[in-house]
Structure formats: C-alpha cells, structure tokens
N, C-alpha and C positions, 0 to 999 in steps of 0.2 A: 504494500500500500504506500502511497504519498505521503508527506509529513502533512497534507492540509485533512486529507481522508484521514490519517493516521486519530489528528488534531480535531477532529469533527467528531470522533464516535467517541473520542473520549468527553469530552464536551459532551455531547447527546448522553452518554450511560451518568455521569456528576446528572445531569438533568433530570434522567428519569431518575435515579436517586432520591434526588432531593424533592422529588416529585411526590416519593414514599415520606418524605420525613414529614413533609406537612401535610399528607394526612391522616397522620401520628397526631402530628399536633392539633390540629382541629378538633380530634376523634377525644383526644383530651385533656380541650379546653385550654391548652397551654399557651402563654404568651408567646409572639415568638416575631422577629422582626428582618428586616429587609435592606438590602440598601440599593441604591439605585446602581454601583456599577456590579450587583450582582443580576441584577433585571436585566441589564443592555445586555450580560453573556447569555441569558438565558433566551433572550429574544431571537439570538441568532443562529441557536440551534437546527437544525437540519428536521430534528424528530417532530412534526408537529404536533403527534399526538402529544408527549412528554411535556412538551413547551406551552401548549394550550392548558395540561391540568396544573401546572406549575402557576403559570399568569393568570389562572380563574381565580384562585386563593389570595393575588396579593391586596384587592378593593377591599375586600370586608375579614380579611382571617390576619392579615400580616402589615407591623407598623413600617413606615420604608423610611428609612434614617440618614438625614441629611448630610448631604456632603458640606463637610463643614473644614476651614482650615486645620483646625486640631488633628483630625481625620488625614487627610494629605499628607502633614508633616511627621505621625507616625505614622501612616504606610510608608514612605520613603526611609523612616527610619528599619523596620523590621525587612524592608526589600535589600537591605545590606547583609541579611543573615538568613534569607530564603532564596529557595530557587524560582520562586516566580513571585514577579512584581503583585500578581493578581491576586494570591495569596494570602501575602504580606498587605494588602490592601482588605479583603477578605478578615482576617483577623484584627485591625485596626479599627472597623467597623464593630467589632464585638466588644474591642477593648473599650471603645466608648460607651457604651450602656450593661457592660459586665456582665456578657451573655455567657452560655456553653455554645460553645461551634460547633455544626454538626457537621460531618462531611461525609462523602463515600470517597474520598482521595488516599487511599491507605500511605502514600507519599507525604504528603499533609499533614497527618495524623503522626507519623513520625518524625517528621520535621521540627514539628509544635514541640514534641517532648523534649526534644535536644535545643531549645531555644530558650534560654536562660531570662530573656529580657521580657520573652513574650508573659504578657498578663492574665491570659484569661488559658482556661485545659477547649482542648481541642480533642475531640471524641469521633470514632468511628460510629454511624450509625447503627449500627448493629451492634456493636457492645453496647451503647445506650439503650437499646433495647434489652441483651440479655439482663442487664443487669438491673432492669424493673424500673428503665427511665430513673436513674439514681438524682438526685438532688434537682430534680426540673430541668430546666433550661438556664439556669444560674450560676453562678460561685466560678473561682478559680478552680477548685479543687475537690 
C-alpha cells in the first residue's frame, strides 16, 4: 500500500474506534469532550459510515473545547517529546480540562506512559473498558 492508503485506514480504524468510545459514553451518561482539531481529522476520513456516527454525537452528547492560546503553546511544547504533532496536540486539549484520553492508538498509549511532562494518563480503550470504566473520564491517575 501507499503511505497516503497506508495513512487513510489508519485514520479510518482511530475513527471507527472512537466511534465505539462514545457510544460508551452516551450509553453512560458520561461527560466527555471534543476539540475542534480532533473534528477536522475526523471529517476527513475516507469511512463515511464511521465518520457520520462519530459527527452525529458531537451537537448534543460532546462539549468541543476551544482553541485557545494556552492550548497551542502546550501542544508545541509536548510535540518536542512525541512522534506526532497531532498527538501532542490531542493530549494538550485534555491537559486543559483534566480529562482521561481515550484512544485506540496502542503507539499513543505508550508514548503517554514514557512522557514524564505529560499531565493527564492516556488509556487504551479497551482496558478502560476491562477495567469497569475505572475513575470516569477524569484524574491523572
């Protein structure tokens, strides 16, 4: 495959993904929030099924968290100690309202661990699940 095909299906599978984790969240009640440069990747997904039930949740289930200078100037700081800018952005979006990060990026997820500076625990979706949704969607640790 192409690095763009390669770069699409991974994109698309994160999308259906997270596609499962809210409506996890919905199903219970849990808060749970958004930001916009996580919507413009999702927009551009390839899968439309995926991409449709992801964007039907964000009007009335998901709060979408302003880009705000603070925001910028740490993801630029944590893009020094991760392999992707988007990431590192991704996570500076949570450090601002002191969420749990969900992700299906098992890359991600061990990256966050090894990241000393990073604020907030970054969780595979699926151990958040086995582990009976441990502490909500909240806390460092």
């Amino acid at each position: 495959t192409t690095p763009d095909r390669t770069h699409s299906a991974k994109v698309g599978g994160h999308v259906h993904a997270a596609g499962g984790i809210l409506q996890l969240i919905k199903r219970r009640r849990l808060e749970a929030v958004t930001s916009w440069h996580a919507i413009s990747g999702i927009a551009i997904t390839p899968n439309s099924r995926a991409r449709g039930v992801i964007l039907g949740f964000v009007p009335d289930a998901l709060g979408i968290l302003a880009v705000t200078p603070a925001v910028q100037v740490r993801g630029r700081i944590l893009a020094k100690t991760s392999r992707s800018t988007d990431d590192a952005l991704h996570a500076a979006y949570a450090e601002s309202v002191d969420a749990l990060l969900l992700t299906a990026d098992g890359r991600f997820e061990r990256g966050a661990k090894s990241c000393a500076i990073l604020g907030i625990k970054v969780l595979n979706l699926l151990t958040w699940i086995r582990d009976g949704y441990a502490g909500g969607l909240k806390g460092k640790t």
